[in-house]
N, C-alpha and C positions, 0 to 999 in steps of 0.2 A: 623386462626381467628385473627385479628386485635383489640385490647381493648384497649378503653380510662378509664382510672380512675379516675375520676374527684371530686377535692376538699376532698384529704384524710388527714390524720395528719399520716404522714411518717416517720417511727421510722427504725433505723438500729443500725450501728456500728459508726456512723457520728452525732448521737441522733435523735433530732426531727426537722419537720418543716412543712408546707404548700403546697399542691401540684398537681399535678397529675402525671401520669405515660402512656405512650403510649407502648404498648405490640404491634411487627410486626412480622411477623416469627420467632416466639418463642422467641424473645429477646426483650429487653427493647429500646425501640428505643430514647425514649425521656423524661424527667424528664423536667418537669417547674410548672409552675404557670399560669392559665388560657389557658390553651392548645384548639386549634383548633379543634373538631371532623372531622375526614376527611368523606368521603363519604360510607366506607366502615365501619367505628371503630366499633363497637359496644361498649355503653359507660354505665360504670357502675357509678352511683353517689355514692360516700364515704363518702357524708355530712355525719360527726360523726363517722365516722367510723374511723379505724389503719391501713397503708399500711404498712406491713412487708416481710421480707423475708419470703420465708415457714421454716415450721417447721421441722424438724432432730430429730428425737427418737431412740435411741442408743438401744432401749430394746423392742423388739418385739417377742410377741411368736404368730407364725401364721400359726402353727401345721404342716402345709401339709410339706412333707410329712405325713401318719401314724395316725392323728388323724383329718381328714376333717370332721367328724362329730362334733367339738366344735368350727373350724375355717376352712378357706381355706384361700390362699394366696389373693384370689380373694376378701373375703369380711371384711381379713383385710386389705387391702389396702383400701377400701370403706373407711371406719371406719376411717383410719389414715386420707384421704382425707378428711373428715368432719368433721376432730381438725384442719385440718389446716395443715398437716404437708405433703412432698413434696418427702420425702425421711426417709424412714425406715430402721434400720438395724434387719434382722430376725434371732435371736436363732436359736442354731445349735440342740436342743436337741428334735430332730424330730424322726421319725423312717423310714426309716434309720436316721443315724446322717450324720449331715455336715460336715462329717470327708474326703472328697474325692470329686474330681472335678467333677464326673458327679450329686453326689447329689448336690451341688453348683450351675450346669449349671440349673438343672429341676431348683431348686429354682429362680433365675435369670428369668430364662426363665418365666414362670408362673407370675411373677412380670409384666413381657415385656405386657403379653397377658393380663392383668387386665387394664394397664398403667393409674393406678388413683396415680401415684407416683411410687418412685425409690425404688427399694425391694434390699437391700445391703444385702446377706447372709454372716453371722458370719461363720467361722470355729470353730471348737470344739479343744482344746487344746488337746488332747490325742483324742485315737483311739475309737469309742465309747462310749467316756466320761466316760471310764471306772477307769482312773488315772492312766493305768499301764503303758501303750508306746502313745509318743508321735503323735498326728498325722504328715502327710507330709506337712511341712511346707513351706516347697520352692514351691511344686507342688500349693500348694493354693496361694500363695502370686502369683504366676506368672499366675494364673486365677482368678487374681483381688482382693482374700479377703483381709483385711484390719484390722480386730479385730480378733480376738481366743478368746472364752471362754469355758468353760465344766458348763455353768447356769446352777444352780440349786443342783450344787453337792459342786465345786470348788474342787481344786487338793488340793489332803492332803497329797500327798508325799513331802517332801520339799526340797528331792533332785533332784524327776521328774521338780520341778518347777523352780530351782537355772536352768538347762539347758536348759528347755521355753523360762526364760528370756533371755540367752543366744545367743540362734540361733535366739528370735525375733530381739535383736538387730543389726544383723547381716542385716535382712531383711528389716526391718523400717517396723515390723507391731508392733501391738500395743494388750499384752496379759489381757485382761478384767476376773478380779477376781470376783469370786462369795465367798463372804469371810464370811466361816462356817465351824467352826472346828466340823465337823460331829458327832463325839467321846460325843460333849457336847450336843448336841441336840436331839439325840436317842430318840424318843416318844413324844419328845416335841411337843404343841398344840401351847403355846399361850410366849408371855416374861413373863420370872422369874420377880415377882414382889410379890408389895400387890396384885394388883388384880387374878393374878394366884393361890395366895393363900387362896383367901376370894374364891374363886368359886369351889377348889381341881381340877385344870387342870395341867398338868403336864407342867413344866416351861422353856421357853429357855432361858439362861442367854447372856445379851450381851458379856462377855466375850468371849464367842464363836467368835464375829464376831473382835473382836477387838485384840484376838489372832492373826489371817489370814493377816486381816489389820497390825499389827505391819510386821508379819512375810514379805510380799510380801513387802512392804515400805523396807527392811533392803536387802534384794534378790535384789531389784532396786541399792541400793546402793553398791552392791555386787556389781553386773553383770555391771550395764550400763542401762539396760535392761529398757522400756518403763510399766508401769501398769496402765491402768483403772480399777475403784474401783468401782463394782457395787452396787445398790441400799444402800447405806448407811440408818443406821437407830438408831446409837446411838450417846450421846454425844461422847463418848471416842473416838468412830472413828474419829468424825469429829477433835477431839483437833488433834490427830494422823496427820493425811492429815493435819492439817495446820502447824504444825512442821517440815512434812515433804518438804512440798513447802519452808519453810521458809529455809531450808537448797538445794535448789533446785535442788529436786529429779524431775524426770521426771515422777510424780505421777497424775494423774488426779482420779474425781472420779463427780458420779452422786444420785442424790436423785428422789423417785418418787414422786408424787402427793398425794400419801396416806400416806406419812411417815411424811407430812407439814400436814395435815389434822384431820387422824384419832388414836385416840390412842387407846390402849391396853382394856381401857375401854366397848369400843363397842364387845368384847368377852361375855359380859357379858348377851349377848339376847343370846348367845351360838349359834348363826345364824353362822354357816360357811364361808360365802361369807366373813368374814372381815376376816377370816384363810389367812396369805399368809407368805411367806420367801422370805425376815425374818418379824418376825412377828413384828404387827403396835404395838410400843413401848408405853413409860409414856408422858406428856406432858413437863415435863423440854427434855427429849431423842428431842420431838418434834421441841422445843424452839430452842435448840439446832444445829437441822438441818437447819434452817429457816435460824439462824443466820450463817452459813455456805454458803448458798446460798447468802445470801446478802451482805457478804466480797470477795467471789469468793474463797474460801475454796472449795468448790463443786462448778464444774463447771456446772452442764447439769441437767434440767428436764428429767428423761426419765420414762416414763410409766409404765415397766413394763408390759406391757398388756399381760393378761393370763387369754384366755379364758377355760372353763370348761362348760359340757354339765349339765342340770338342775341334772339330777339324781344323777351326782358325790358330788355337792353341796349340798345335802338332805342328803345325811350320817353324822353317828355322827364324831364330832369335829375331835376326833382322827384316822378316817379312810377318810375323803375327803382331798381333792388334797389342797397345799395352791394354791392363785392367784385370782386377779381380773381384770376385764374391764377397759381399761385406757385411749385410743386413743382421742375418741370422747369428755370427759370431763377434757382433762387434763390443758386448757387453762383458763376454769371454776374455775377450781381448784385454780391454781395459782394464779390469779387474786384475786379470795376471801380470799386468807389465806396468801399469803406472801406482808409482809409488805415492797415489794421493789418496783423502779421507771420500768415504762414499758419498757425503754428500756433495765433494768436491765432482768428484766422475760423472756419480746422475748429474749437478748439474750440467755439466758439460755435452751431456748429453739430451737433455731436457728444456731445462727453463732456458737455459743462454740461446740455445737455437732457436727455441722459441719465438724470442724476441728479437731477433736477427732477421726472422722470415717473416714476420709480423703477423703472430697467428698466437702470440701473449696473452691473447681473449681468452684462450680454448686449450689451450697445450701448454705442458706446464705449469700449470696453475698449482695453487699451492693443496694441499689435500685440509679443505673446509668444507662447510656446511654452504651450497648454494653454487659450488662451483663444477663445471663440466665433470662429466665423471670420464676422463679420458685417461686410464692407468695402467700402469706395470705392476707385478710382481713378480720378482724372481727370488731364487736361493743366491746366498753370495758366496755358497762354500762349494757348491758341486764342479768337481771336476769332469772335464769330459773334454772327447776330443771330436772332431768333426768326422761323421760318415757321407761322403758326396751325392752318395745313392738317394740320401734321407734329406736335402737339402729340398726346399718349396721351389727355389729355380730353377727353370725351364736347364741353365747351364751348369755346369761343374767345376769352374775353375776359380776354386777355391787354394789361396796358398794355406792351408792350414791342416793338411791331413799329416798325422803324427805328432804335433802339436799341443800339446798341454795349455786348458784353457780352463780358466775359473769364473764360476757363474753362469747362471743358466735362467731365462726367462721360463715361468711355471703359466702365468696368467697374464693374458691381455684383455682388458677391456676398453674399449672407441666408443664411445657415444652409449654408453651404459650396457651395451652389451659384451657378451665377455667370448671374444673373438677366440681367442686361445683359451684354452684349458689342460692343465697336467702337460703341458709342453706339448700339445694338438691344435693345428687348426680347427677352427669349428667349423667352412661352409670355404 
């Protein structure tokens, strides 16, 4: 398919300007101003609209294997496809785990067969994210993987982890923490606060995460060794990452959409769906991250997206799963609540991740002549709020219904083809 984009406002790494875009066999054939529809194009009007690169989420849980009753790779991709994003990377902590190259390849493969966007499978840092032995780490770097994590536990050995960092460096992959000193957080529902205390839920204190956070920052500067820092959620951490940039560690790190959003306070309808790890902090914690993102302390929007079937959701606080819905609103998000320039947010959401997951070939590239044509467009003004029913996930637990959100992905196109249209899946 051949696409004209006609009259968009064209944000990248190069900032803004006026335009359109011709898309020929998957690639971007032509960038200018007032462009020719040829015979063939099929031409989309962007009057109002943002021509971006597509989007990069570094943080995807999209179950399959083991739990295709709350997701499949199939209908998260949908889902990524209709925020805009062109390229996801998937959590290992599936059943089996992503600890070996033939779960990898299914993962991969499964991606291929959806093709609503790039399905990048994570490796698990240890052998079923169990923390005791390492996984095979040559064998996955050499079938493409790119990041290691063990999401959702993080490695609490700190010897296992000084040799991670080790043998990653060796490799050029990049080991992504889930940074939670487990030991502190045992029963924990919601953050150690007032408000945990006004309600009697038992509390997770940030020092938990800003232990992990110190520790891995000092292992980087031990070893060599490369660290992404996932989902940040306190101030401390963020001061942490920006001291450690400042001394230039080879530290990166990412924040979600609910951690700029929502805080600790919303526990307080004891509605589950706002449960998730690490749990949604105070509003200075909030502030705090905001202000991170908007120096480039944190680099990357990434989702988190973790779906959960209705009934796991309906248990009490202290027996359901943490995690929420993130894919399809997380453009909504940012746009309503962080107080940065667009081209600051796409990038955030685009090229930084990009280059983080090491997929800067292809994803977020800059909009040229020659380059993949792997894109978003959305409006940056439409408001709207989420309908759960209308959501591409298999699940629903979405924190976001009644919610006021700006911005709305219109068109996606992956690999030259324009997956989304008029804010529709295509296939």
């Amino acid at each position: 398919m051949n696409l004209l984009i006609s009259n968009g406002r064209l944000v990248d790494q190069d900032g803004e300007r006026r335009g359109d875009v011709r898309v020929v066999d998957g690639e971007i054939a032509e960038v200018g101003e007032a462009l020719t529809a040829d015979a063939d194009d099929r031409v989309l009007d962007a009057t109002g609209f943002v021509v971006t690169p597509g989007f990069v989420d570094l943080h995807v849980h999209l179950r399959e294997p083991g739990r295709e009753e709350a997701e499949t790779i199939e209908t998260g991709s949908r889902a990524a496809a209709l925020g805009g994003f062109t390229a996801v990377v998937a959590m290992p902590n599936t059943d089996p785990t992503q600890d070996c190259v033939e779960v990898i390849d299914f993962v991969r493969e499964q991606g291929r067969r959806a093709g609503l966007c790039d399905v990048l499978p994570s490796g698990s840092i240890t052998v079923g994210r169990a923390g005791e032995q390492l996984a095979p780490f040559g064998e996955l770097a050499a079938a493409g993987v790119r990041i290691f994590t063990d999401d959702g536990t993080g490695v609490q050995d700190p010897l296992l982890m000084r040799r991670a960092y080790e043998y990653a460096s060796d490799l050029g992959i990049v080991m992504a923490q889930h940074c939670e000193v487990a030991r502190l957080t045992d029963g924990a529902v919601m953050h150690e606060g007032a408000c945990c205390s006004h309600l009697g839920l038992p509390g997770w204190p940030s020092i938990a995460e800003e232990l992990m956070v110190h520790r891995d920052i000092e292992l980087v500067r031990l070893t060599g060794g490369r660290a992404h820092l996932l989902h940040l959620s306190t101030a401390g951490s963020v001061d942490l990452v920006r001291r450690a940039k400042a001394d230039g560690l080879d530290v990166t790190a990412e924040a979600t959409p609910h951690h700029v959003s929502l805080s600790d306070e919303r526990l307080e309808s004891y509605d589950a769906v706002y449960k998730v790890n690490p749990p949604l902090r105070t509003a200075a914690d909030i502030e705090a991250v905001r202000a991170g993102l908007a120096d480039g302390t944190i680099d990357a929007l990434a989702t988190d997206h973790a779906p959960h079937v209705p009934e796991s959701k309906e248990l009490p606080l202290d027996h359901a799963p943490p995690g929420m819905l993130g894919l399809e609103t997380a453009l909504g998000v940012a746009i309503a609540h962080l107080d940065m320039d667009l081209v600051d947010i796409v990038g955030a959401l685009s090229w930084k991740p990009a280059a983080i997951a090491g997929v800067a070939d292809r994803h977020g590239r800059p909009l040229q002549a020659g380059e993949p044509a792997n894109l978003c467009v959305f409006d940056p003004t439409e408001g709207w709020e989420v309908t759960p029913a209308r959501l591409a996930s298999k699940s629903r637990n979405t924190p976001y219904v009644g919610v006021g959100l700006t911005g709305r992905v219109q068109h996606t196109i992956y690999d030259g083809e324009l997956v989304v249209l008029d804010g529709e899946a295509q296939r």
